[in-house]
C-alpha positions as protocol buffer text, in pm:
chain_id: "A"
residue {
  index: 1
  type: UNK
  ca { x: -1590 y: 714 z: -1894 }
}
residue {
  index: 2
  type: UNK
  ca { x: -1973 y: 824 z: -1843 }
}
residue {
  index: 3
  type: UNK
  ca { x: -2010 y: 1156 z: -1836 }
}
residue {
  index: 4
  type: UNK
  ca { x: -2093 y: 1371 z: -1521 }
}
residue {
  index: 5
  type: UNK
  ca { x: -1860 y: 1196 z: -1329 }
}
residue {
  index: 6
  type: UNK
  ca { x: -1676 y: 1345 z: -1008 }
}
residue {
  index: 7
  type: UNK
  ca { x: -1361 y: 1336 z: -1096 }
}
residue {
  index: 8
  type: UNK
  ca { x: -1125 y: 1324 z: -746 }
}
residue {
  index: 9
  type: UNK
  ca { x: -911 y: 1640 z: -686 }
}
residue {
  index: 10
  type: UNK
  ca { x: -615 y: 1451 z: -546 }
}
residue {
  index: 11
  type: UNK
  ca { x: -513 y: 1129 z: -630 }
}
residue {
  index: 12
  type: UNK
  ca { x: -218 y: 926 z: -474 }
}
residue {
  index: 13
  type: UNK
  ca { x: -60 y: 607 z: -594 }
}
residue {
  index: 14
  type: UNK
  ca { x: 155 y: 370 z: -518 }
}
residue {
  index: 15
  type: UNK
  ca { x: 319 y: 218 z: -787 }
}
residue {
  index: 16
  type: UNK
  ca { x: 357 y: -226 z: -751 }
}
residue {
  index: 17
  type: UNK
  ca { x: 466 y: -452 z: -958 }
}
residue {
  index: 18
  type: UNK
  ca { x: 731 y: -336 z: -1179 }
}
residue {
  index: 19
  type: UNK
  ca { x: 929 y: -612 z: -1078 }
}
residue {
  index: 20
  type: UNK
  ca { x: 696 y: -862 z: -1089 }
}
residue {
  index: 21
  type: UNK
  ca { x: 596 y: -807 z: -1444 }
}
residue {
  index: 22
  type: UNK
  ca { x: 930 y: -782 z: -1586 }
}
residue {
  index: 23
  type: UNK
  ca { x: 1004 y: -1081 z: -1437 }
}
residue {
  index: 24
  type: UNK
  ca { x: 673 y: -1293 z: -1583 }
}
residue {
  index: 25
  type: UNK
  ca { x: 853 y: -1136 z: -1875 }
}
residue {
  index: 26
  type: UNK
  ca { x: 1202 y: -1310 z: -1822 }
}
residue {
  index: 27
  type: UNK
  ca { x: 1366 y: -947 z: -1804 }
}
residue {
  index: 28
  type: UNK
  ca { x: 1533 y: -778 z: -1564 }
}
residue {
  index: 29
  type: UNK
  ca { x: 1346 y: -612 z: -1264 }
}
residue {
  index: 30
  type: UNK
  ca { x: 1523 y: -282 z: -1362 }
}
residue {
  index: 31
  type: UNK
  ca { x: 1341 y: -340 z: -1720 }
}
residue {
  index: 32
  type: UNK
  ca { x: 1034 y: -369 z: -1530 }
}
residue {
  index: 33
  type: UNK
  ca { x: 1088 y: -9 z: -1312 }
}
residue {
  index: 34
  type: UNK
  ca { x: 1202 y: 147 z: -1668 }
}
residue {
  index: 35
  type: UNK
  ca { x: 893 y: 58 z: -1811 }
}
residue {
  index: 36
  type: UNK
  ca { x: 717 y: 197 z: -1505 }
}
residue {
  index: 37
  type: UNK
  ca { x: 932 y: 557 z: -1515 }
}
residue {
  index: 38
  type: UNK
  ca { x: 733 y: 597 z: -1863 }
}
residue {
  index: 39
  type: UNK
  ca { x: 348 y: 523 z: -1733 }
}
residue {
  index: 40
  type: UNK
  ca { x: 419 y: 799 z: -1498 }
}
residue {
  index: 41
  type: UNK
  ca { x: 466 y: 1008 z: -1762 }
}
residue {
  index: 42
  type: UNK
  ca { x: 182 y: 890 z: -1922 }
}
residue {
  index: 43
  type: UNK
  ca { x: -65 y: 906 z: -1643 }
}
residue {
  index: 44
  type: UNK
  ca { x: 73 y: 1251 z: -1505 }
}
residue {
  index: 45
  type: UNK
  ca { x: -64 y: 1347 z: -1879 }
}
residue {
  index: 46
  type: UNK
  ca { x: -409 y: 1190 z: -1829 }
}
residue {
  index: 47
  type: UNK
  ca { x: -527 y: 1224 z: -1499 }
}
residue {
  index: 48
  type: UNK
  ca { x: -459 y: 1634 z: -1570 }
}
residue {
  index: 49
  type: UNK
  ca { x: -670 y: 1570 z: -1907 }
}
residue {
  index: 50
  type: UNK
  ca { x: -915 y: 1388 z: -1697 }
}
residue {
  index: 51
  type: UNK
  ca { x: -951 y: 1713 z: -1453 }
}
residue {
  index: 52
  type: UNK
  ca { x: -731 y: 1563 z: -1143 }
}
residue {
  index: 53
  type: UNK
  ca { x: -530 y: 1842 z: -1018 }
}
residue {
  index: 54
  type: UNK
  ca { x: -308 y: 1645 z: -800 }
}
residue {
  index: 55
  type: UNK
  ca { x: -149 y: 1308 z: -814 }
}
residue {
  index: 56
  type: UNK
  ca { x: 97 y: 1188 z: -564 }
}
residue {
  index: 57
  type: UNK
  ca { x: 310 y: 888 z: -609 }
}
residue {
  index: 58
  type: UNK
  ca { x: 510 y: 662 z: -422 }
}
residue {
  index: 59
  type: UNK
  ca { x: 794 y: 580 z: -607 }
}
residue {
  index: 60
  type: UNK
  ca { x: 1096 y: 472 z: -330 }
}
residue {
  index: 61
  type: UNK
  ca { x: 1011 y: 405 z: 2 }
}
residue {
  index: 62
  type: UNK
  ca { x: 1276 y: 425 z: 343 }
}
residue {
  index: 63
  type: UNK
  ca { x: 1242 y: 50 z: 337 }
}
residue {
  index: 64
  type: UNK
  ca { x: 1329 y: -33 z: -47 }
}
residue {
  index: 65
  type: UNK
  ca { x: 1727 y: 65 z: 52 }
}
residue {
  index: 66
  type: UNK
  ca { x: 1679 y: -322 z: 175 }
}
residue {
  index: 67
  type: UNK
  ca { x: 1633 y: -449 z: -139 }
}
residue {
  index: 68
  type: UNK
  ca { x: 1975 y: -596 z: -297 }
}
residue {
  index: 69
  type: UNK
  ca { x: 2238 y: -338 z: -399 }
}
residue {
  index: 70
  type: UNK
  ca { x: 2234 y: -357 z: -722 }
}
residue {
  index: 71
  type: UNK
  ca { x: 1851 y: -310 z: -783 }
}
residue {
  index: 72
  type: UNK
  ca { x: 1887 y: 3 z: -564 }
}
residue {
  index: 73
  type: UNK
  ca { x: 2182 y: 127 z: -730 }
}
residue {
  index: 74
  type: UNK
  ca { x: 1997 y: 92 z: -1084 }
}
residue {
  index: 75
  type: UNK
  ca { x: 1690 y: 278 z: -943 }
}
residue {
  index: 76
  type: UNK
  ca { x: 1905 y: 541 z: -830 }
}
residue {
  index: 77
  type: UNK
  ca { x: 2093 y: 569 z: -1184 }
}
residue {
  index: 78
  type: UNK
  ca { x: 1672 y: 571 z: -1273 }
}
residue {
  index: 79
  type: UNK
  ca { x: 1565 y: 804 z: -1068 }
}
residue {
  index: 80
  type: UNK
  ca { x: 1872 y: 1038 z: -1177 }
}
residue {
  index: 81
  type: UNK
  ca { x: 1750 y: 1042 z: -1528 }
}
residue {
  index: 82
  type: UNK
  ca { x: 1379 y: 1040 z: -1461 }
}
residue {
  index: 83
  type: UNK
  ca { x: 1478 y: 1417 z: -1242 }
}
residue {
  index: 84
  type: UNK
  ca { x: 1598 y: 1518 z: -1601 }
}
residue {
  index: 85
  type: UNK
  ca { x: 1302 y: 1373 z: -1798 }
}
residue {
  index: 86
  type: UNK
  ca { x: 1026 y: 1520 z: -1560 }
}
residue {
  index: 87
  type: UNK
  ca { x: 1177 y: 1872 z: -1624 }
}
residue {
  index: 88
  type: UNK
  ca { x: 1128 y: 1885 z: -2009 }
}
residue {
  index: 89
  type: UNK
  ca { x: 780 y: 1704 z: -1944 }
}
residue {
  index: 90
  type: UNK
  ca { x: 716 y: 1991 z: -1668 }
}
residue {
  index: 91
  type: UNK
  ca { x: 800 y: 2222 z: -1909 }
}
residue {
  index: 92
  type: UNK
  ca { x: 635 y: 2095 z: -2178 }
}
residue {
  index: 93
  type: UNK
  ca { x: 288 y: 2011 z: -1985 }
}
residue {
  index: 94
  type: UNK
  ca { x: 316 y: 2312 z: -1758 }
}
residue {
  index: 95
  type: UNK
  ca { x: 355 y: 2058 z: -1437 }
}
residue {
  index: 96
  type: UNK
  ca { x: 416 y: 2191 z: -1111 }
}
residue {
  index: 97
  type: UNK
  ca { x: 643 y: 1922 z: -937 }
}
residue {
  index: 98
  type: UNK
  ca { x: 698 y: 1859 z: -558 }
}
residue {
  index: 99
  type: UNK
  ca { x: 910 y: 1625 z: -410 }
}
residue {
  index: 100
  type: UNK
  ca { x: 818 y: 1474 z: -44 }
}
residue {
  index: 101
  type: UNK
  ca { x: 995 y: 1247 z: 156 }
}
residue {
  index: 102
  type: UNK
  ca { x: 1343 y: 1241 z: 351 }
}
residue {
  index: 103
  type: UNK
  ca { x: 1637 y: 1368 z: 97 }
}
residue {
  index: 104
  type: UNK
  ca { x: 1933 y: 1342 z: 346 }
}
residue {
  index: 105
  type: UNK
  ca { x: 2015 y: 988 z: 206 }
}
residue {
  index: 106
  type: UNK
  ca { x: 2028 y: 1059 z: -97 }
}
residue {
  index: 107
  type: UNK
  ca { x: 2320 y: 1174 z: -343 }
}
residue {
  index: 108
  type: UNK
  ca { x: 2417 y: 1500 z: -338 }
}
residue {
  index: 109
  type: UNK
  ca { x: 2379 y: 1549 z: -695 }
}
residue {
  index: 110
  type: UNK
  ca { x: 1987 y: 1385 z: -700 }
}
residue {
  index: 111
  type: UNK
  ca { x: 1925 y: 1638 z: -419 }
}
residue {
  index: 112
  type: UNK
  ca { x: 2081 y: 1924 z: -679 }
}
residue {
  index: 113
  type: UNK
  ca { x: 1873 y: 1760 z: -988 }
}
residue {
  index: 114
  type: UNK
  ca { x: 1557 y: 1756 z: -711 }
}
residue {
  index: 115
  type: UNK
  ca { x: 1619 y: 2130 z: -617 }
}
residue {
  index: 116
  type: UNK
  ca { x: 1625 y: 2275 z: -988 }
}
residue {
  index: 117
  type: UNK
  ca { x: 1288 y: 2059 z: -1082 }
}
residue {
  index: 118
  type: UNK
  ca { x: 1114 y: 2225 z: -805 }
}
residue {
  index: 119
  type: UNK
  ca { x: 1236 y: 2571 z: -898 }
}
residue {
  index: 120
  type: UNK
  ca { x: 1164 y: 2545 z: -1186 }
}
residue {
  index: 121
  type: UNK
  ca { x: 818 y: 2430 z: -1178 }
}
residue {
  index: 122
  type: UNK
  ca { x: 714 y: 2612 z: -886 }
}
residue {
  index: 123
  type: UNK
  ca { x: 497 y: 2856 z: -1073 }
}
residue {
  index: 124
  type: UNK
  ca { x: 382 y: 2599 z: -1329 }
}
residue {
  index: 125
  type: UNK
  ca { x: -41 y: 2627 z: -1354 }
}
residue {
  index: 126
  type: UNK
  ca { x: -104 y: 2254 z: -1445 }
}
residue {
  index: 127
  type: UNK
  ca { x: -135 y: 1937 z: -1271 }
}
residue {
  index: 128
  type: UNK
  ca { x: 65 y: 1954 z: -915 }
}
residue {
  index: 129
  type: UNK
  ca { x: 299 y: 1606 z: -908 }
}
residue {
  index: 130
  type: UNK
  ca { x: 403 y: 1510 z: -579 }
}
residue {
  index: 131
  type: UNK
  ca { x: 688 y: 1213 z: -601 }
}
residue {
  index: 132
  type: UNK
  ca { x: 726 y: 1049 z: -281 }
}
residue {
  index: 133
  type: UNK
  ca { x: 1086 y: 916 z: -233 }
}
residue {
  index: 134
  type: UNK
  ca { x: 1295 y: 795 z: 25 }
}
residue {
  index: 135
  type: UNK
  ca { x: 954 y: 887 z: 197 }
}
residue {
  index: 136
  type: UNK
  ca { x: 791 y: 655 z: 506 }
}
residue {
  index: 137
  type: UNK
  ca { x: 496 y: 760 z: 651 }
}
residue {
  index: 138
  type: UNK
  ca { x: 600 y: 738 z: 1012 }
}
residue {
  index: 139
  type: UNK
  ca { x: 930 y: 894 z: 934 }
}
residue {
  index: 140
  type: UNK
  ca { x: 753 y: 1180 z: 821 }
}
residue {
  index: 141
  type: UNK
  ca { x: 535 y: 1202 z: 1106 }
}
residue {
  index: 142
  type: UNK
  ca { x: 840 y: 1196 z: 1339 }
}
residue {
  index: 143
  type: UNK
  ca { x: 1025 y: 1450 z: 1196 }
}
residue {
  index: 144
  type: UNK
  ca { x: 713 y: 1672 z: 1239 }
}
residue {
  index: 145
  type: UNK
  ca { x: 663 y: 1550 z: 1607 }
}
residue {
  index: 146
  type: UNK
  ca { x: 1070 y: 1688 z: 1602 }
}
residue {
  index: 147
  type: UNK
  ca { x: 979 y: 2027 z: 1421 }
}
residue {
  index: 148
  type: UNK
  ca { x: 694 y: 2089 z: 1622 }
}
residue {
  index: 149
  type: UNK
  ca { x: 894 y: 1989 z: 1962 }
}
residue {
  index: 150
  type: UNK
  ca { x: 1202 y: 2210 z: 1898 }
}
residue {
  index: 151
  type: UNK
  ca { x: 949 y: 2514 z: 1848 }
}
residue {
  index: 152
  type: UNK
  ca { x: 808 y: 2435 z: 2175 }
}
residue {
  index: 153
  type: UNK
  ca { x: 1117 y: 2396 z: 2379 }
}
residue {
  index: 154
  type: UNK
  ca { x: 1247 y: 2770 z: 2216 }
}
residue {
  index: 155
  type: UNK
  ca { x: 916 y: 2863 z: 2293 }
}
residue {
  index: 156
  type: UNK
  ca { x: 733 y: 2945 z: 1987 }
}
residue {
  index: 157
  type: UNK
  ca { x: 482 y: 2716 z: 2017 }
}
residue {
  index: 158
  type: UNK
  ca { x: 252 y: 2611 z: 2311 }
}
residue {
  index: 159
  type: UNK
  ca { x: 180 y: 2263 z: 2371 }
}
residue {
  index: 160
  type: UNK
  ca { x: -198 y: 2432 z: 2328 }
}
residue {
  index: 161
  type: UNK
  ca { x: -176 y: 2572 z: 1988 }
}
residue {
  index: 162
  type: UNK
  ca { x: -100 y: 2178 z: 1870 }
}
residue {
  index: 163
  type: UNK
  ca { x: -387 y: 2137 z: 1641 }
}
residue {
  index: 164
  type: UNK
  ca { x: -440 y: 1890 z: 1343 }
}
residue {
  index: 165
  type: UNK
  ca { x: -337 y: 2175 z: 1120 }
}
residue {
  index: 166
  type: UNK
  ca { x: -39 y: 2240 z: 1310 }
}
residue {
  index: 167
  type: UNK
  ca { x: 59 y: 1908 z: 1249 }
}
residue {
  index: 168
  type: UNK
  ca { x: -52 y: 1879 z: 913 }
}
residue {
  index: 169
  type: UNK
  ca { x: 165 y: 2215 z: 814 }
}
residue {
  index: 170
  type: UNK
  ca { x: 445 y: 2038 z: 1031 }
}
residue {
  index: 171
  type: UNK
  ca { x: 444 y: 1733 z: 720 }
}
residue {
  index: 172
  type: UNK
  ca { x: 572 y: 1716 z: 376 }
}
residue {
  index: 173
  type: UNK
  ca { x: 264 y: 1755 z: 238 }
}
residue {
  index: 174
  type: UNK
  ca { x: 185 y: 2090 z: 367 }
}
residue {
  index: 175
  type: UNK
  ca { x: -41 y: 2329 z: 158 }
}
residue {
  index: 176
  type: UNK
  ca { x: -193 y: 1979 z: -3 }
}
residue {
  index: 177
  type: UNK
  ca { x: -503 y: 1903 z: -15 }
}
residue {
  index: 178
  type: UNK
  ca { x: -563 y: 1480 z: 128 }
}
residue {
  index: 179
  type: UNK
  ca { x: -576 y: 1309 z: -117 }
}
residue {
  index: 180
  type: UNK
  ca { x: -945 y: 1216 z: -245 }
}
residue {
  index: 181
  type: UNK
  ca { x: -845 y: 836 z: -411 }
}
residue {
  index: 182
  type: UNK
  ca { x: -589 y: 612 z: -344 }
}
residue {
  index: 183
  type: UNK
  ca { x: -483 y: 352 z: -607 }
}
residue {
  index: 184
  type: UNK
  ca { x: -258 y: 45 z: -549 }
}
residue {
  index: 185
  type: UNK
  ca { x: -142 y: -193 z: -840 }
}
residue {
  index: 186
  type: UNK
  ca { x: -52 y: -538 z: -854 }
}
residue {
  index: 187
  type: UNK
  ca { x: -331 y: -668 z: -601 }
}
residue {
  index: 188
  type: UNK
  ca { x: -203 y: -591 z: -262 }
}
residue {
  index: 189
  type: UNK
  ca { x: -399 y: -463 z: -64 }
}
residue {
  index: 190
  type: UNK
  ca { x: -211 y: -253 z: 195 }
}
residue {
  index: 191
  type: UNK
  ca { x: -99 y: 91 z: 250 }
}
residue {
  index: 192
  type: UNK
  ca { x: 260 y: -1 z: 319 }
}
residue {
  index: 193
  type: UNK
  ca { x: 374 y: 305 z: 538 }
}
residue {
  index: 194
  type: UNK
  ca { x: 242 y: 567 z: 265 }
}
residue {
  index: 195
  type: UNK
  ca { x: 73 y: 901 z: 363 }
}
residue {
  index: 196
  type: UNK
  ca { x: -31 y: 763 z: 697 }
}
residue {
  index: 197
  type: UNK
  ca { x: -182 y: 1105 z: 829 }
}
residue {
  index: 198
  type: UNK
  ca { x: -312 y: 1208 z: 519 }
}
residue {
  index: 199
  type: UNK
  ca { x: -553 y: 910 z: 390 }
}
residue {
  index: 200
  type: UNK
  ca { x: -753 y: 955 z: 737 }
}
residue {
  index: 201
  type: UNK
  ca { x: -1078 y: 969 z: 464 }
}
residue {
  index: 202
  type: UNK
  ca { x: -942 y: 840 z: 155 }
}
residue {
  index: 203
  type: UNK
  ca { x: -1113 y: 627 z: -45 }
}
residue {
  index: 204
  type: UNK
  ca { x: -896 y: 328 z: -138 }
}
residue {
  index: 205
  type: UNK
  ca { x: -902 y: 126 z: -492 }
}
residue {
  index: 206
  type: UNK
  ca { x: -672 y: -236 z: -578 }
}
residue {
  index: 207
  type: UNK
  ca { x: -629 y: -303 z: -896 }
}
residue {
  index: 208
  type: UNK
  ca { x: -449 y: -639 z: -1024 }
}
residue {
  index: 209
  type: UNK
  ca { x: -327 y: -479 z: -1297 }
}
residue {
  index: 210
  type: UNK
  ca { x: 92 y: -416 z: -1246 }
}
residue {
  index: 211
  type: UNK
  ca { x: 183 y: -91 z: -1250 }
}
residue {
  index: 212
  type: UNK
  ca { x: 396 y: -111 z: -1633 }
}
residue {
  index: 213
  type: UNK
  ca { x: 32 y: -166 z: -1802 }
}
residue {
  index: 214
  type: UNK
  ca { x: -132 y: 75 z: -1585 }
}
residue {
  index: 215
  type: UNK
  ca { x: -319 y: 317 z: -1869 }
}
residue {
  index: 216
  type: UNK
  ca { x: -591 y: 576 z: -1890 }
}
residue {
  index: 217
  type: UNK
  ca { x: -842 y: 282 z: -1906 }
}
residue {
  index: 218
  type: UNK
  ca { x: -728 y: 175 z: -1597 }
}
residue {
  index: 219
  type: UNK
  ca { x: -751 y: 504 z: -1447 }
}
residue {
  index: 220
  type: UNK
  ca { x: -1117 y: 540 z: -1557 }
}
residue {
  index: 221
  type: UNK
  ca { x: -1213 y: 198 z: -1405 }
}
residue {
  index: 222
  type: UNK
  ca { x: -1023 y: 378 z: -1039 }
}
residue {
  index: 223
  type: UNK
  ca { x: -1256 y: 679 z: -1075 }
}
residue {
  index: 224
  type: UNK
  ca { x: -1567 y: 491 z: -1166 }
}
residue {
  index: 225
  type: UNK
  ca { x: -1509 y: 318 z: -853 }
}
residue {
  index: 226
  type: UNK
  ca { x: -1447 y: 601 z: -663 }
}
residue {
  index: 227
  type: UNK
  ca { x: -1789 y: 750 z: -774 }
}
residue {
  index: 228
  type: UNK
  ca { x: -1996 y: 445 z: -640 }
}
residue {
  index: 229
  type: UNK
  ca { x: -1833 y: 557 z: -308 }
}
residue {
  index: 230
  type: UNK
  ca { x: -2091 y: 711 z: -22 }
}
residue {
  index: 231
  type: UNK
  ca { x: -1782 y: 950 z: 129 }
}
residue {
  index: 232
  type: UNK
  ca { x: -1989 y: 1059 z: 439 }
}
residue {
  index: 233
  type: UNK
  ca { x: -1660 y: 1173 z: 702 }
}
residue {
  index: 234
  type: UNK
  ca { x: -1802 y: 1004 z: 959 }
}
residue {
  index: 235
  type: UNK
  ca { x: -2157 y: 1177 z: 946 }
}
residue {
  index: 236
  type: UNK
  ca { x: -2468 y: 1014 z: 941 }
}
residue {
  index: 237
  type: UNK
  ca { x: -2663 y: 935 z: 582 }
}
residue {
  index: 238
  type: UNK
  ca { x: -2979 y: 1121 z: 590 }
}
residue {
  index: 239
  type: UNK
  ca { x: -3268 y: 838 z: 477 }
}
């Protein structure tokens, strides 16, 4: 990668094609999400060596429960071992780790595995990793609307003091800062329900390349891109 490049503060992903490419493979699609558990891993390591400070990903969604049974169970069994994988690589690369997204659904012993990762990481100084899972965009923005409603009707809140940052302190993502780049493997082109409020002036990057071979080179080609972006916020260029 050149050098002088901005390099984006925030980064979110979301994270196609595992299935896909363990299929062109004749494997599995669990194989293919496997395979995908370890890039994380390996890009968590070197977007923070790249100077991101925050990378966001979407890894289960409130609408992949559709998908047959026993692809969810086997993510589940997944994600249940990536919870205990994540701390030692927290530990290891000082990672500050955040889950977002609706836990209710989930098992009570993921939610357990959840709460001790975010303990203890909380005071980690590295790279903050959000994992978005069992997370919808407009779920999340409903539950806000819900939060923000109940302190009006006890009447904490006037219908007033509603401001963006009300809201935004309302979501998951509270205390984050938007994210700068938003990167999408596998060639779809689509935000699919993820971070709705929060990529109001995101820059957005597709990438053919399925999420398994995602690497560092790919993640250079993302910020190159991102640096050919004018990011105005709806000003006008000066001439």
């Amino acid at each position: 990668m050149e050098e002088g490049m901005k390099i984006p503060n925030h980064v979110a992903i979301i994270l196609d094609g595992n299935g896909r490419w363990a299929k062109k493979r004749g494997m599995p699609r669990n194989y293919g999400h496997v395979q995908g558990a370890k890039t994380v891993e390996t890009i968590c390591e070197e977007a923070y060596r790249m100077g991101i400070q925050y990378l966001t990903v979407y890894a289960f969604s409130t609408e992949n429960w559709n998908r047959p049974r026993d692809e969810v169970d086997a993510l589940m069994g997944l994600l249940r071992n990536y919870m205990k994988t994540c701390l030692k690589t927290a530990a290891k690369n000082n990672m500050c780790v955040r889950i977002i997204g609706e836990k209710s659904r989930l098992d009570e012993d993921i939610r357990r595995r959840m709460e001790e990762l975010e303990r203890a990481t909380i005071n980690n100084t590295g790279l903050h990793f959000q994992i978005a899972i069992n997370y919808g965009g407009r779920d999340e923005i409903v539950r806000a609307v819900r939060r923000l409603a109940a302190e009006a009707a006890d009447g904490s809140l006037r219908a007033e003091e509603i401001t963006e940052e009300t809201i935004s302190d309302a979501l998951d993502t509270r205390g984050l800062p938007e994210p700068d780049l938003l990167i999408r493997t596998c060639g779809e082109q689509r935000i699919s329900n993820f971070l709705l409020w929060q990529l109001a002036y995101t820059e957005f990057y597709f990438t053919p390349v399925a999420w398994p071979d995602f690497s560092r080179e790919e993640l250079e080609k993302a910020v190159e891109a991102y640096n050919k972006r004018d990011r105005r916020y709806g000003l006008v260029k000066e001439e």
